[in-house]
FIDRENPA-295559 format. One record per residue (C-alpha): x, y, z. Coordinates in steps of 0.02 Angstrom, whole numbers, padded with zeros to 5 digits, always signed. Layout:
N
XYZ
...
This chain:
304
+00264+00457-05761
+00133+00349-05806
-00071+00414-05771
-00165+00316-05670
-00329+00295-05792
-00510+00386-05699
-00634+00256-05655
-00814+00325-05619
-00819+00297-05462
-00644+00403-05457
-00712+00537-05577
-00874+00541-05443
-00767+00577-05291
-00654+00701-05371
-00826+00806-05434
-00876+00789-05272
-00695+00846-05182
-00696+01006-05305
-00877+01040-05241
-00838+01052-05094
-00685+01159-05098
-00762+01275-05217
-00910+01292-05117
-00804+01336-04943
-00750+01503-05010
-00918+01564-05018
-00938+01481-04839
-00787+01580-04759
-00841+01733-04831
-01006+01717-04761
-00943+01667-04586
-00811+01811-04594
-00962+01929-04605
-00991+01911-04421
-00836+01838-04352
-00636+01867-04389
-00518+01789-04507
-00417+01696-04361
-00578+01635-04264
-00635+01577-04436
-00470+01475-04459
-00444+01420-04272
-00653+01357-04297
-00605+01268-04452
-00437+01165-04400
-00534+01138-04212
-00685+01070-04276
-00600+00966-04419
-00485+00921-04292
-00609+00859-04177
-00709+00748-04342
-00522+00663-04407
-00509+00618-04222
-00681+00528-04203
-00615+00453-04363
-00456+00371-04312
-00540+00311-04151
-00694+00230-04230
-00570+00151-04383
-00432+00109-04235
-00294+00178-04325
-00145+00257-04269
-00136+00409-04167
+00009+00509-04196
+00159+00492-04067
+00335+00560-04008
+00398+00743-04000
+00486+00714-04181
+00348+00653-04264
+00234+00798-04191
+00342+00925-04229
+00357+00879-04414
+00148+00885-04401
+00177+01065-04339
+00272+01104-04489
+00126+01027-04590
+00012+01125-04501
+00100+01291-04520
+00133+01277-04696
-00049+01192-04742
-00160+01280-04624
-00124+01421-04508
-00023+01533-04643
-00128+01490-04803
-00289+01474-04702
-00263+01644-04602
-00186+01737-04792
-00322+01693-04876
-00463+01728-04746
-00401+01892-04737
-00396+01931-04913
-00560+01869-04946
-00623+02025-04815
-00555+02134-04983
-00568+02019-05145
-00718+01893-05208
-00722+01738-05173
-00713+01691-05352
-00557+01800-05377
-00482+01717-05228
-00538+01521-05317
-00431+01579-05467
-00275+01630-05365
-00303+01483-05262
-00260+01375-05414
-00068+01437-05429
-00024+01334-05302
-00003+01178-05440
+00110+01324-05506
+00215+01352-05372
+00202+01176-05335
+00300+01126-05478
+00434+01273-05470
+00477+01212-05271
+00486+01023-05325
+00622+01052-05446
+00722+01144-05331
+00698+01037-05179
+00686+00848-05284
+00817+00767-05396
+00692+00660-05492
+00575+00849-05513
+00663+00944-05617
+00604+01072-05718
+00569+01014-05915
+00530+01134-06066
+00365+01064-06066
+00317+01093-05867
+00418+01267-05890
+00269+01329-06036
+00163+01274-05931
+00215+01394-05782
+00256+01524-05889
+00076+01521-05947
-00003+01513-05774
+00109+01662-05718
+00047+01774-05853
-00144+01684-05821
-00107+01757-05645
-00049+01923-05694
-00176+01947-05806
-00317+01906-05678
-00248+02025-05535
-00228+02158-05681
-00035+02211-05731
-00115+02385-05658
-00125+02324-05465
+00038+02366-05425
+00053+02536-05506
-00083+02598-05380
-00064+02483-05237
-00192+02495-05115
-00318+02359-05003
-00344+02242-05134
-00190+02230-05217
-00105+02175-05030
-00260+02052-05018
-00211+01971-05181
-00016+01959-05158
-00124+01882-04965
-00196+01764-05047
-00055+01705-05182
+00054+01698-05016
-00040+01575-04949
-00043+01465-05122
+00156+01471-05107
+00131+01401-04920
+00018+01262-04997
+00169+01216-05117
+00280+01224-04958
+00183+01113-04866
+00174+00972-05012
+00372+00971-05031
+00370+00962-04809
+00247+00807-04820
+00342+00737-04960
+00503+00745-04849
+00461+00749-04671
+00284+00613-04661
+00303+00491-04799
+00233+00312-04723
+00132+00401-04599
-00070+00349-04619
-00159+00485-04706
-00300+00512-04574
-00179+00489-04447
-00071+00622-04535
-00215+00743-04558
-00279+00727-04390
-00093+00767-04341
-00076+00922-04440
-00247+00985-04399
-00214+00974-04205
-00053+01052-04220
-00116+01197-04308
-00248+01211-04190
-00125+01227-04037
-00044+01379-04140
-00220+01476-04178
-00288+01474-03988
-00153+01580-03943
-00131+01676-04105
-00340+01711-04099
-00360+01737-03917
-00231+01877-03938
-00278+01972-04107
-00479+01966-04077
-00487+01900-03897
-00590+01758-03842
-00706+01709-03974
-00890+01758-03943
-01042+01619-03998
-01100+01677-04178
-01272+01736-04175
-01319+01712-04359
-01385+01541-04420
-01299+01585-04579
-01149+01590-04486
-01164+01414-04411
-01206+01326-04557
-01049+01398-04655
-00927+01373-04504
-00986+01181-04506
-00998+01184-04705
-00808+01223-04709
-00738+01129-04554
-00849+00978-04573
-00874+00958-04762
-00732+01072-04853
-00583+01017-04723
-00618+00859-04629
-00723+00745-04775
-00627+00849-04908
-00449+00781-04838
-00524+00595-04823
-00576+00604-05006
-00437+00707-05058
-00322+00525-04997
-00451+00416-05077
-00453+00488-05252
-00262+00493-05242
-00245+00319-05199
-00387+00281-05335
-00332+00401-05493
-00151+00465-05432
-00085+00636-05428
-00077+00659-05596
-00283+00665-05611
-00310+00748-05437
-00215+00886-05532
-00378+00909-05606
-00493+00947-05465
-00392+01128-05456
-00517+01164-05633
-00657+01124-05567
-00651+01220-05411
-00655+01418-05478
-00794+01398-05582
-00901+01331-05414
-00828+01485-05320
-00853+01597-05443
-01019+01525-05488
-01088+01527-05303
-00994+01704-05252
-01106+01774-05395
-01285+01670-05361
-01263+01710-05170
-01178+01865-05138
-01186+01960-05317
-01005+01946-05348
-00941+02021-05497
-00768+02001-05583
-00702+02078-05723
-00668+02029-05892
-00486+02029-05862
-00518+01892-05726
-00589+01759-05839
-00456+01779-05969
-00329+01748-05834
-00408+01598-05777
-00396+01523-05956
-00245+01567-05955
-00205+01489-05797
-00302+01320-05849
-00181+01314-06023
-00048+01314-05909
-00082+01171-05771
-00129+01089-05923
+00029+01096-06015
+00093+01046-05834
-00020+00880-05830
+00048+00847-05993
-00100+00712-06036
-00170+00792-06178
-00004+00829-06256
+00059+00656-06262
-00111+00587-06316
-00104+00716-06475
+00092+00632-06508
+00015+00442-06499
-00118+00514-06622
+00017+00589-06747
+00106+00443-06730
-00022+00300-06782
């Protein structure tokens, strides 16, 4: 498949996408100090929600319509939201946030492994097989090939979070299959709302009815990663892919664990160990073998 070359302007708005995903794990953990992992969710998908909405009515597009299309959105909205949202706001009650940035990047992993069973033109080459190879012992590596000899807390909170990476990769084969053609605000919008009608219930029921925070802190990282990290992050997330391809939006999954891990230490003095690094090199050989870019540019090289 050919790569769509990175303009500047396309190499801007990808920096800019990874900033703000990298930056919203420090924001949920510093929300989930005062309120609980499925008010933290149902907050982010209501409020994003909300923002795509104001969207598709100011741009006029498209609201979303018909019991088939909406259920496919709820499928989206499982698989992308409520069951990677809720996995890996739980786990980041046990885990850093930086740890949880590095798992976070399997999903191209998994990604990859559930394309070429579900897609005829995805299968699985030698070349896309080193490269999950690599990020599977990148990810053993950074959880520690100890964590399951003495499971405990944080060992569940990491299999959490890698749980919710393999929902991620579920939710980009459903897309592929179930809302091709569908606008992409229109479709996020969709998703979002449906996800919100299944975390009311699912909150109201596990922590009750959800109290105002009374931290400032709070409030500024609830609207950091609703407003900024989910609702603008999903509108530039479809621009760069319409701009670059998604090939090069590959890429933004390398830039967000060093912000994570960069801001979990500044902010809240999070430490990880040695092991953790190595893993995530590891992990970046891997989706890099998997992009493939690098590798045929060396073969044009040796071939001139």
């Amino acid at each position: 498949m050919t790569q769509t070359s990175l303009s500047p302007r396309a190499w801007a708005e990808l920096l800019l996408l990874g900033l703000l995903w990298g930056g919203s794990f420090l924001a949920i953990r510093t929300a989930l100090d005062e309120i609980g992992p499925l008010t933290a969710v149902l907050a982010r998908t209501g409020i994003a929600a909300l923002i795509l909405l104001g969207v598709l009515l100011w741009q006029r597009g498209p609201l979303p319509r018909g019991w088939s299309l909406w259920l496919r959105l709820l499928g989206m909205g499982l698989l992308n939201n409520v069951i990677p949202f809720t996995l890996m706001a739980w786990g980041q009650l046990h885990i850093p946030s930086g740890l949880t940035a590095i798992l976070n990047a399997t999903t191209a992993i998994f990604g990859v492994i559930l394309a070429a069973l579900v897609f005829a033109d995805e299968r699985l080459t030698r070349r896309k097989g080193l490269g999950v190879t690599l990020g599977f012992f990148g990810v053993t590596l950074a959880i520690g090939p100890g964590a399951l000899r003495s499971f405990d807390l944080t060992s569940l909170a990491q299999l959490a979070v890698l749980a919710g990476t393999v929902s991620y990769a579920c939710a980009g084969a459903w897309g592929r299959a179930m809302l091709t053609g569908l606008p992409p605000v229109s479709a996020a919008f969709g998703m979002l709302a449906a996800a919100t009608a299944v975390m009311l219930p699912l909150t109201l029921l596990s922590e009750g009815l959800p109290s105002l925070p009374a931290q400032p802190a709070t409030w500024a990282a609830i609207l950091y990663y609703a407003g900024f990290a989910t609702a603008l992050a999903y509108l530039l997330y479809y621009r760069v892919l319409a701009m670059a391809g998604s090939g090069n939006l590959l890429l933004v999954t390398l830039i967000i664990p060093p912000i994570a891990i960069a801001l979990g230490s500044l902010v809240r003095e999070e430490t990880l160990p040695p092991q953790a690094y190595a893993g995530f090199a590891l992990l970046v050989l891997g989706l890099v073998i998997l992009d493939g870019r690098l590798l045929r540019r060396r073969g044009t090289l040796n071939r001139v």
